[in-house]
C-alpha positions as a printed NumPy array, in Angstrom:
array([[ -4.252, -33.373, -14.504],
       [ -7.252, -36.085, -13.759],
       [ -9.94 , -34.584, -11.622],
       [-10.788, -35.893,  -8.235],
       [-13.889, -36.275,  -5.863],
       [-12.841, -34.17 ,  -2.788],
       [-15.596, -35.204,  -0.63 ],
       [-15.055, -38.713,  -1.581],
       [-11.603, -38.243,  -0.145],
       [-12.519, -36.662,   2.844],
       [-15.338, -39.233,   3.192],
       [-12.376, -41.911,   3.268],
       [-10.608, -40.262,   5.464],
       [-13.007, -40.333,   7.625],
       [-14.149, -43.719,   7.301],
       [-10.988, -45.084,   8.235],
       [-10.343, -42.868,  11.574],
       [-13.657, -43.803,  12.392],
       [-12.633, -47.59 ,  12.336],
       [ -9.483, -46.891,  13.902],
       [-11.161, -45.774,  17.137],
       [-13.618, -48.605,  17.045],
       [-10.655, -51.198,  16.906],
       [ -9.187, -48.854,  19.315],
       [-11.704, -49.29 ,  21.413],
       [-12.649, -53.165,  21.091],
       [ -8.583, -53.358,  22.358],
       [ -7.874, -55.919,  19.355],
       [ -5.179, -53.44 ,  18.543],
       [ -1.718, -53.572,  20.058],
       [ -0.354, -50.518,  21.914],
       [  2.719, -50.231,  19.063],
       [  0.227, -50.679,  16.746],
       [ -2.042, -47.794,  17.652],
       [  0.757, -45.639,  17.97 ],
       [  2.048, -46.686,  14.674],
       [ -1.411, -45.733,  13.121],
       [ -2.199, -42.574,  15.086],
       [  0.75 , -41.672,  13.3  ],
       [  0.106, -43.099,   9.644],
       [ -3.744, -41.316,   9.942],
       [ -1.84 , -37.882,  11.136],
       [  0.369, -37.336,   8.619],
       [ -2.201, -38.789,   6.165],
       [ -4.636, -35.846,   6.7  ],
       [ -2.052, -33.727,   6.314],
       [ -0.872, -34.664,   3.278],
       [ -4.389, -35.378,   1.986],
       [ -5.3  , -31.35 ,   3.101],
       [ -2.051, -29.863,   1.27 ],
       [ -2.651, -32.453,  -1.676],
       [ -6.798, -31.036,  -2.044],
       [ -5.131, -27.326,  -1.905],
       [ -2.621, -27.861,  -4.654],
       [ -5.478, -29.212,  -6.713],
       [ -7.748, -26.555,  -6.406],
       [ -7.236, -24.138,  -8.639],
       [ -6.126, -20.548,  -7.586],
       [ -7.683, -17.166,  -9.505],
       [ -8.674, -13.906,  -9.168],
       [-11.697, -14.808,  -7.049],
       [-10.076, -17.317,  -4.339],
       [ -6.337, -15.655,  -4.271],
       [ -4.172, -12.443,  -5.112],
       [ -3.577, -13.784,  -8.501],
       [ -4.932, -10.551, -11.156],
       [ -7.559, -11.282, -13.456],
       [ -5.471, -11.441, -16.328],
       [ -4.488, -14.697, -15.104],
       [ -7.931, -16.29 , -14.893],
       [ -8.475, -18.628, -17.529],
       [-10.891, -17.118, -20.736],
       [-14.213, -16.536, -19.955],
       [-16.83 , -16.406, -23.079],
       [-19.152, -15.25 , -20.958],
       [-17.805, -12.155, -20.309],
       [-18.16 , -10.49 , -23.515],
       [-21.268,  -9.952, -22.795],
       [-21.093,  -8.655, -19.416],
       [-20.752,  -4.56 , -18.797],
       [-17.988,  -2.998, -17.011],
       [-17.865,  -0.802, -14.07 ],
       [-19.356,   3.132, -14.448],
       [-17.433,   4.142, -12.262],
       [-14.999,   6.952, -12.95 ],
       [-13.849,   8.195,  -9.626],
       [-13.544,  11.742,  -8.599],
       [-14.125,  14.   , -11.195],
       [-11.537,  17.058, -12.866],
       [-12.184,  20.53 , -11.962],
       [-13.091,  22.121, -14.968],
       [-10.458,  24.454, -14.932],
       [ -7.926,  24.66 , -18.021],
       [ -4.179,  24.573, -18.93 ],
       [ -2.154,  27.966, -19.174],
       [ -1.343,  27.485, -22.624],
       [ -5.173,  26.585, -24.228],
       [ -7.384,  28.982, -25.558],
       [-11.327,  28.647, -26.476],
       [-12.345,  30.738, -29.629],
       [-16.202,  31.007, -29.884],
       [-18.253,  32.436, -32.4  ],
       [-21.623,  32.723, -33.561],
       [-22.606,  33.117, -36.937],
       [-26.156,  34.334, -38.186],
       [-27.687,  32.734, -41.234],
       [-30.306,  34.719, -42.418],
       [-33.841,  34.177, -44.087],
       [-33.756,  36.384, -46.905],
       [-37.482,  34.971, -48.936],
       [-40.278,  32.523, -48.246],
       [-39.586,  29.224, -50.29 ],
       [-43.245,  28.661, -50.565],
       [-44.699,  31.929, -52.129],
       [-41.351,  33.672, -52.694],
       [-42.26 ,  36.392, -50.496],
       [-39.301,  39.262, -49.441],
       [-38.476,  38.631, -45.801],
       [-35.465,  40.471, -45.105],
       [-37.702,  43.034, -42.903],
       [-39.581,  40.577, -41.305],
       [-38.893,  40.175, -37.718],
       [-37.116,  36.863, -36.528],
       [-39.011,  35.015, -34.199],
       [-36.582,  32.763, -32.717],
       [-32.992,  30.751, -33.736],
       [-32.275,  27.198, -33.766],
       [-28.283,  26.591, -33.45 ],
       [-26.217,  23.848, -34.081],
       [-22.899,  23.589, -32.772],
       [-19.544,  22.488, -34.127],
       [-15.991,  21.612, -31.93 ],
       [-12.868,  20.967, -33.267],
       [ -9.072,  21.78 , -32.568],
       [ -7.02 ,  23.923, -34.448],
       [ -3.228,  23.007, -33.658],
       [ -1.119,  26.474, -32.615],
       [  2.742,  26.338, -33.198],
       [  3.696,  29.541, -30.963],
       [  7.233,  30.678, -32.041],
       [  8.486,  33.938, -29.993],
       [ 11.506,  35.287, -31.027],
       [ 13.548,  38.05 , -28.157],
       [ 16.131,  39.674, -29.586],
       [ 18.226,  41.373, -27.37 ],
       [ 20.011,  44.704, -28.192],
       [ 23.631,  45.013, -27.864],
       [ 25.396,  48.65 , -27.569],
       [ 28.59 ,  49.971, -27.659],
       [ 29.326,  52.395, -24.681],
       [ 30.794,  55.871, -26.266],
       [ 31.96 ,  57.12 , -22.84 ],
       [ 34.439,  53.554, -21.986],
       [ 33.633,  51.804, -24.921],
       [ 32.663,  48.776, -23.506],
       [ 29.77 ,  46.729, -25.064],
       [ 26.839,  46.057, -23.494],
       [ 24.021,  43.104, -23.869],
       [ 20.197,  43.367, -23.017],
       [ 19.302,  41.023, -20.662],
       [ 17.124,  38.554, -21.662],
       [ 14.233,  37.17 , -19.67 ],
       [ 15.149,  34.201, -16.846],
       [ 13.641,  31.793, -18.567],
       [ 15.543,  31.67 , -21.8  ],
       [ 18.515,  30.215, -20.997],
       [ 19.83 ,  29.133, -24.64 ],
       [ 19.924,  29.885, -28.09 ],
       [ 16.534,  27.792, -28.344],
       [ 14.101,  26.162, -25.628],
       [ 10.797,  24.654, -25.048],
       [  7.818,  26.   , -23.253],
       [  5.501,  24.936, -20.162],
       [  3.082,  23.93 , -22.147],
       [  4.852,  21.578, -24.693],
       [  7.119,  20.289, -21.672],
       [  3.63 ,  19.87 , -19.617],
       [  2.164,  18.08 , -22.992],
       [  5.63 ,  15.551, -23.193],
       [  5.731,  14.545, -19.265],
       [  2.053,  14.3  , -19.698],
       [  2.356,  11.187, -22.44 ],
       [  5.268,  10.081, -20.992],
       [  4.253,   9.217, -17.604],
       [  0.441,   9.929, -17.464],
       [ -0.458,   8.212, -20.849],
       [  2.504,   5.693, -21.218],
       [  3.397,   6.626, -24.327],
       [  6.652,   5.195, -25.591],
       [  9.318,   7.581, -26.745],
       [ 10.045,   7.38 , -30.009],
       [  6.128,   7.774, -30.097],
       [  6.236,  10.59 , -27.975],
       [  8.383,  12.22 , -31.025],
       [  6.439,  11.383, -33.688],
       [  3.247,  12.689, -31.85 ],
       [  5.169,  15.838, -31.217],
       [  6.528,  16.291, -34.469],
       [  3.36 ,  16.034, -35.979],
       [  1.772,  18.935, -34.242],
       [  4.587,  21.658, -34.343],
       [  7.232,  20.193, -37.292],
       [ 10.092,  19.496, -35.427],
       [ 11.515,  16.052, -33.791],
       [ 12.56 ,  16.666, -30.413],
       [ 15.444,  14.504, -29.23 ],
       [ 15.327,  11.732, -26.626],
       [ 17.548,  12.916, -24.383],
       [ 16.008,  16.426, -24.452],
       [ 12.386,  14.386, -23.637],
       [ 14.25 ,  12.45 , -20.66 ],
       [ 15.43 ,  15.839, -19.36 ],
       [ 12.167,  17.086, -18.754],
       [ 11.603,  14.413, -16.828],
       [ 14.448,  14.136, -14.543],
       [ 14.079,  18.343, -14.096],
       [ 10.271,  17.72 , -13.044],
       [ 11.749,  15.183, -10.704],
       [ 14.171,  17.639,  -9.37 ],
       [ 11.688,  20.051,  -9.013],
       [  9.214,  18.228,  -6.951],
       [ 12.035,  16.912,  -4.437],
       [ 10.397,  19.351,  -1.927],
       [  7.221,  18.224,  -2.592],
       [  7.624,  14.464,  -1.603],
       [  9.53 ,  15.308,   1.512],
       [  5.787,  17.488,   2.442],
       [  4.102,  14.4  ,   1.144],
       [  5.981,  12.484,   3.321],
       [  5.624,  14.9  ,   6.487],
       [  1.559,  15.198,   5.574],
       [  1.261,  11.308,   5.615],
       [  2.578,  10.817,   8.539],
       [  0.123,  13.142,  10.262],
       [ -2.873,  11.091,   8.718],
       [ -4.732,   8.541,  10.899],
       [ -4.708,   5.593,   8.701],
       [ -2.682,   4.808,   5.748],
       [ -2.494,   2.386,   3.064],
       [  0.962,   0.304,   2.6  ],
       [  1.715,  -1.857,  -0.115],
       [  4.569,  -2.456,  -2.538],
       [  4.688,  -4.596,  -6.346],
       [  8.086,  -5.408,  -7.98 ],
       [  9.933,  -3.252, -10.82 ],
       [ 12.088,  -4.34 , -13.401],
       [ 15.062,  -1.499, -13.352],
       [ 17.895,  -2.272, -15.539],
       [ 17.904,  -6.289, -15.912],
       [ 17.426,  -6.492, -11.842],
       [ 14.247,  -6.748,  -9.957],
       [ 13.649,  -3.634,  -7.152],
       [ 10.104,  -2.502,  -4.996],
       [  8.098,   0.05 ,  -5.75 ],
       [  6.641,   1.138,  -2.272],
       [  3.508,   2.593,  -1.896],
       [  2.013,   5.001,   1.022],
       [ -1.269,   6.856,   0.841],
       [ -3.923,   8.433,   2.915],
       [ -6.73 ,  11.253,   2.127],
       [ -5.739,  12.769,  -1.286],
       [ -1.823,  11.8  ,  -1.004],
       [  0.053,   9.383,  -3.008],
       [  3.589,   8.458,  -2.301],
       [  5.701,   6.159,  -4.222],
       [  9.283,   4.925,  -3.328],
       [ 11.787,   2.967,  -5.289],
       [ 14.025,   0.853,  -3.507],
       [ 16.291,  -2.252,  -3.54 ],
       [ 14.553,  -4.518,  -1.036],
       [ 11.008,  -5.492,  -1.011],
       [ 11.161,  -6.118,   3.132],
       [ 12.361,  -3.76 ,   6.338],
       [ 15.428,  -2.37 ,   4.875],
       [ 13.289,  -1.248,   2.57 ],
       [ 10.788,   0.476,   5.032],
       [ 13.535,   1.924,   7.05 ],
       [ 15.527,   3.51 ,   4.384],
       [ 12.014,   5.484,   2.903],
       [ 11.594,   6.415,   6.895],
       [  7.18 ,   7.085,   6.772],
       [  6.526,   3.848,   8.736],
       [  9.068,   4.121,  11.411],
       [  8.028,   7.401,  12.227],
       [  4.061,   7.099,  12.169],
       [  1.959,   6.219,  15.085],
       [ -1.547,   5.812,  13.212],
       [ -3.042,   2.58 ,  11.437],
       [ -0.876,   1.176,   8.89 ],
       [ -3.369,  -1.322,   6.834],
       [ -1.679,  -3.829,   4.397],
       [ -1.852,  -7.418,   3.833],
       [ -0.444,  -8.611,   6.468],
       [  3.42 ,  -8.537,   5.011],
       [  5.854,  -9.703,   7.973],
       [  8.232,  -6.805,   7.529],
       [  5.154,  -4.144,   8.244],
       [  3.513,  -6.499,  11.866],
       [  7.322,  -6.239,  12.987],
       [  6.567,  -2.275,  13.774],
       [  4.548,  -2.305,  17.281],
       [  4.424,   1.329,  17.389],
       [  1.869,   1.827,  15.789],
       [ -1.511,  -0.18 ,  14.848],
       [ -2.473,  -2.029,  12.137],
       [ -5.645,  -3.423,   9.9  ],
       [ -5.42 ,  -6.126,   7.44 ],
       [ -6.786,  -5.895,   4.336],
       [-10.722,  -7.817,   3.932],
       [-10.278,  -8.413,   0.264],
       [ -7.36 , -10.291,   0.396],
       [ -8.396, -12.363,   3.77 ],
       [-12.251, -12.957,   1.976],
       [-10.262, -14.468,  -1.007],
       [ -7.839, -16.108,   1.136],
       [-10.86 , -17.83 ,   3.178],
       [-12.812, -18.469,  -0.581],
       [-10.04 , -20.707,  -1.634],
       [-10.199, -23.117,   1.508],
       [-13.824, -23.459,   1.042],
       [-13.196, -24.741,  -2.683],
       [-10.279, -26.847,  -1.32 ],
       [-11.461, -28.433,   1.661],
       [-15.109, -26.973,   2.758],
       [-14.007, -25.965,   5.823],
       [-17.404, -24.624,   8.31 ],
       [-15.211, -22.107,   9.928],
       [-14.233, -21.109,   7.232],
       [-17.455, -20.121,   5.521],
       [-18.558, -18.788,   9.029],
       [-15.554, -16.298,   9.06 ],
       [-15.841, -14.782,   5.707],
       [-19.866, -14.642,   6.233],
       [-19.122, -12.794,   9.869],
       [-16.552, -10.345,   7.837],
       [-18.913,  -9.942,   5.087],
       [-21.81 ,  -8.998,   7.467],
       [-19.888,  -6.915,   9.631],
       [-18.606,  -4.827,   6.83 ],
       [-21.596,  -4.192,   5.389],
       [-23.218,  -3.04 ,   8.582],
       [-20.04 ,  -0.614,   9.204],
       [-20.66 ,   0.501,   5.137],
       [-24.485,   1.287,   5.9  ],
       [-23.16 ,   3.447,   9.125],
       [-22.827,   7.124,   9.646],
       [-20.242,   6.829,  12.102],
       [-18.6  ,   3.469,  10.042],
       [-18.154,   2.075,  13.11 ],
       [-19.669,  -0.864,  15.247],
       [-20.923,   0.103,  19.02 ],
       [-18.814,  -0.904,  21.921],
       [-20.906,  -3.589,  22.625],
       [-21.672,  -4.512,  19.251],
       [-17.786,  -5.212,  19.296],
       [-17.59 ,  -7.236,  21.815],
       [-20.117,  -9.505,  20.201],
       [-18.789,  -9.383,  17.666],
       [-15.346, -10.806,  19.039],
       [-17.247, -13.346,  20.798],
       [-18.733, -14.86 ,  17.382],
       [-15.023, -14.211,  15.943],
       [-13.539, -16.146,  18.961],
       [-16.128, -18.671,  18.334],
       [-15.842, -19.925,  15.274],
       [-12.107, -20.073,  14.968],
       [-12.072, -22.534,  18.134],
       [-14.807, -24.928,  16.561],
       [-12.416, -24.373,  13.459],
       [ -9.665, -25.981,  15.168],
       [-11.136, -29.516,  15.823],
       [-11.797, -29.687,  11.714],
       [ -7.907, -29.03 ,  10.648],
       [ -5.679, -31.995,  11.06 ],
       [ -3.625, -32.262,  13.934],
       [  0.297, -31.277,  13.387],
       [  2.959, -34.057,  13.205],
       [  5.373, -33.811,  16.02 ],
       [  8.789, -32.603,  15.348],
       [ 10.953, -35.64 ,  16.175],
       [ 14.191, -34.6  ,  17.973],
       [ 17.556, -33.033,  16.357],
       [ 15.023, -32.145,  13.239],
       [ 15.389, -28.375,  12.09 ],
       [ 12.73 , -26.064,   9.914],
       [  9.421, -25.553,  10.005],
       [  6.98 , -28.416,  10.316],
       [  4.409, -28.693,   7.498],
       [  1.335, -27.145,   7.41 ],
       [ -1.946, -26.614,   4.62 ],
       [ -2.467, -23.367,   3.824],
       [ -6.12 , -23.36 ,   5.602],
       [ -3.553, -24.269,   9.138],
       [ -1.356, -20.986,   8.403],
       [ -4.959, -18.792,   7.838],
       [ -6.505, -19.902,  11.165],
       [ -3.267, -18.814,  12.774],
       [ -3.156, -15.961,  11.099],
       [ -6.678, -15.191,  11.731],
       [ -6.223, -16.101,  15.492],
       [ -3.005, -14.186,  16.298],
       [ -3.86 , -10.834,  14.51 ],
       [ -7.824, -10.658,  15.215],
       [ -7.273,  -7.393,  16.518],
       [ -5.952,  -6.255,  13.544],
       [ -8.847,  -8.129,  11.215],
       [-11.53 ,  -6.666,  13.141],
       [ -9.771,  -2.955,  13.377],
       [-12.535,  -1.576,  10.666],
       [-15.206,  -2.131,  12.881],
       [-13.512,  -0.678,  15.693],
       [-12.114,   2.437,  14.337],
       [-13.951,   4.752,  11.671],
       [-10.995,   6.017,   9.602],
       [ -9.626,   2.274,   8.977],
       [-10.705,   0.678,   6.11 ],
       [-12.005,  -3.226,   5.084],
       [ -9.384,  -3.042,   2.207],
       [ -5.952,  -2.346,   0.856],
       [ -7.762,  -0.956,  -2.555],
       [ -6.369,   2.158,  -2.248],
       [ -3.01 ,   1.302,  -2.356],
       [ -3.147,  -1.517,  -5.256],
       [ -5.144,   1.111,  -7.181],
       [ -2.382,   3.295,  -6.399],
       [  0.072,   0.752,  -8.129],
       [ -1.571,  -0.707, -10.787],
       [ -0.523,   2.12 , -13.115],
       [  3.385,   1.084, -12.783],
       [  2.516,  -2.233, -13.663],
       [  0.922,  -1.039, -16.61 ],
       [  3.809,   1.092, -16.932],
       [  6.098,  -2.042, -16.754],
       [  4.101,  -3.758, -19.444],
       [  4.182,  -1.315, -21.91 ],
       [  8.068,  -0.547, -21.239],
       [  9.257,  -3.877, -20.465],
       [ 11.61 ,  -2.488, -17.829],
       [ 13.386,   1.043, -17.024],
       [ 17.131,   1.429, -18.266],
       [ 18.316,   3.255, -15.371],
       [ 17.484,   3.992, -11.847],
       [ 17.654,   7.291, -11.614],
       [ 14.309,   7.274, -14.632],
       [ 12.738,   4.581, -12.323],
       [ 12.747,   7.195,  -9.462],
       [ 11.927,   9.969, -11.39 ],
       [  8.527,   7.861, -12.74 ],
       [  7.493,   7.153,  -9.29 ],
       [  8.155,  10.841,  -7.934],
       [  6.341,  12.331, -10.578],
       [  3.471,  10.145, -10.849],
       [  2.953,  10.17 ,  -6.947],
       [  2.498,  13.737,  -7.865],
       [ -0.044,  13.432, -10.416],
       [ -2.07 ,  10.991,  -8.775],
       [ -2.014,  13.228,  -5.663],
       [ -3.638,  16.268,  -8.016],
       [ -6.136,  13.789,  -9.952],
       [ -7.359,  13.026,  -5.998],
       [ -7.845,  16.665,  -5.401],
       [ -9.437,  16.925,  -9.278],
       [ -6.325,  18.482, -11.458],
       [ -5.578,  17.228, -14.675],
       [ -2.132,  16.469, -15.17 ],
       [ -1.699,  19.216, -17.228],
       [ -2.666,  21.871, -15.268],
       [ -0.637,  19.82 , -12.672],
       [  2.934,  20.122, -14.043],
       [  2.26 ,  24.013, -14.952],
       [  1.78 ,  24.23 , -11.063],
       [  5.231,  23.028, -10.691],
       [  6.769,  24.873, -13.59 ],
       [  5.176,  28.135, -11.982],
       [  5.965,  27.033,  -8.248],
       [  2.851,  26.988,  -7.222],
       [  2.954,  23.156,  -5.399],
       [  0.717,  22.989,  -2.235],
       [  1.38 ,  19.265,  -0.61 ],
       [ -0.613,  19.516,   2.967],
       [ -3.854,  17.617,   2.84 ],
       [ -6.858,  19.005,   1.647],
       [ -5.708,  21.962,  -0.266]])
């Protein structure tokens, strides 16, 4: 697609209302005339402002588009990555692992310069060097349980044999631990899964006995999620958001909820409010629900709500590139400042009077805003749907209608300037999704988001995943906050 000079455009634009309202004024122009070309020039800037958006490319920077959708970047190769590598594991171990140590003692026996006998000499000091490896363990334990005949009635009689072995053969914690581990945790396909397995202990475990440990975990950790669900709706804030799932050819919603050191993640049909009300958190909560500004979550007035900064700063990025709106670059500056000055904060909050400044500035800007967006056509009579609008029109009405929900991070400590938490919360099932291509059934889909809403839950508290399932195998599951 050919290029084109936006401020040439908007140069044009203005040239030509600028000699309409001379001839205007000079009265050379007919009444039906001006009418006519009030008309023309209004529905020429707004096709001119939706024309300059759908030629401005959208990325990563200036939209909710990922990344991996931004076109290559050379550059890049040389740039570092992030450190960071969020909160770290306790340094506790599984159950099933077990650390041998030892020290061996090589000894000086004679002096390779003179030849001299030093095996009475006294040492003076060591210097050690230290080598770590893995050894793999195949545990087998065999219970064989005595059977008796009775000589008094004759009857024979079984030892009983411990609760866990139910069968003629089963699998341990630990190697069930290891299999949910790759399964969910890593992403490891399942034929992979096998052939990881059966490397390490000799035997090919089936697929349907891999899927069963999953779907038992999940049936294990039903009364976990419902104290999940309980504990997050005790929380002041919480992050909201929700991504699509492919589940057996047809599209559902993974839903996402999470505050402090709690993730919850719910499968369901519908991205919108049957959705919400079926999972039952938000219609129940009366804290700060911040998202990104999805219809179906404003329609709950009970309780408050933030938007999310990142997605409004990218929002207001792309109208600069398309049309260099002022307000617009005055907004995302004012959020930008603000947030920073909340960051810097002990108490993460702006002053009551530093609020109401800051609402004044808000206020101020988005009215100056309005004389630079093009008027709106009138709806002519009998006409239904929604008259058009540019996509820096639907912004300032966003911004306008829902400022107290924009500015709620200055207002309130425990709100944050982003949704992060939340989209960090389900990136993993879209990697998931990627490497699986879809789930066959439903009742897997639900089990992946149960269990993994577990897992990410521990890794916030800093348990590895490991450890994490033993907790479940052994019962010991704590879901309030903080523990």
């Amino acid at each position: 697609m050919a290029s084109i000079n936006k401020t040439s455009v908007r140069e044009e634009l203005d040239r030509l209302k600028s000699e309409f309202k001379r001839q205007s004024a000079s009265k050379t122009l007919s009444i039906e005339s001006r009418l006519l070309m009030q008309s023309m020039l209004t529905l020429l800037e707004v096709i001119c402002a939706i024309f300059l958006e759908k030629n401005t490319p959208k990325n990563s920077r200036n939209s909710s588009k990922p990344s991996s959708k931004n076109a290559k970047d050379e550059s890049a190769i040389a740039l570092h990555g992030s450190n960071g590598k969020g909160k770290s594991e306790s340094s506790a171990t599984a159950d099933n692992m077990r650390s041998v140590e030892t020290v061996t003692i090589l000894p000086v026996m004679s002096c390779p310069v003179c030849g001299a006998d030093l095996s009475g000499a006294p040492c003076r000091q060591h210097e050690r060097r230290t080598k770590i490896d893995i050894v793999f363990e195949k545990v087998v334990e065999h219970v064989d349980a005595q059977i008796k005949d009775c000589p008094r009635c004759d009857a024979t009689v079984k030892a009983a044999f411990p609760a866990d072995m139910l069968g003629p053969l089963q699998y341990g914690s630990g190697l069930k631990a290891y299999s949910v581990n790759l399964i969910i945790c890593q992403m490891v396909a399942l034929n992979r899964v096998q052939k990881i397995i059966k490397s390490m202990i000799g035997v090919v475990i089936a697929e349907a006995t891999l899927l069963n440990f999953v779907a038992r975990l999940h049936e294990a950790l039903a009364d976990w999620e419902i104290a999940a669900m309980n504990s997050l709706c005790q929380s002041k804030s919480m992050h909201v958001d929700e991504t699509s799932m492919r589940v057996n050819k047809t599209n559902q919603w993974v839903h996402v909820y999470s505050a402090g050191d709690i993730t919850v993640k719910r499968l369901h049909e519908k991205r919108g409010k049957e959705a919400i009300e079926a999972i039952n958190i938000i219609p129940r909560y009366g804290g700060t629900i911040i998202h990104d500004c999805w219809s179906s979550y404003l329609s709950y007035d009970h309780c408050t709500h933030g938007l999310c900064g990142a997605h409004l700063l990218r929002e207001l990025t792309f109208i600069v590139d398309a049309h260099g709106y002022a307000w617009a670059t005055d907004i995302k500056r004012l959020l930008q400042q603000t947030h920073e000055t909340v960051s810097r904060r002990k108490s993460k909050k702006l002053r009551e009077g530093e609020y109401k400044t800051l609402q004044i500035h808000y206020r101020a800007i988005l009215t100056r805003g309005e004389s630079e967006l093009p008027p709106l056509p009138q709806r002519r009579a009998g006409k239904r749907g929604k008259i058009a609008k540019s996509d820096a029109h639907n912004l300032w009405e966003r911004l306008k209608k829902h400022e107290n929900a924009v500015l709620c991070f200055a207002k309130d400590a425990h709100v944050s300037f982003t949704n992060n938490r939340a989209e960090r919360d389900l990136r993993m099932s879209k990697v998931k999704q990627k490497v699986s291509g879809c789930f066959r059934s439903v009742e897997f889909a639900q089990a992946y988001c149960r269990i993994s809403s577990y897992l990410q839950s521990m890794a916030n508290k800093g348990i590895n995943p490991l450890i994490a399932i033993q907790m479940i195998y052994a019962g010991n599951v704590v879901a309030r906050r903080g523990e």
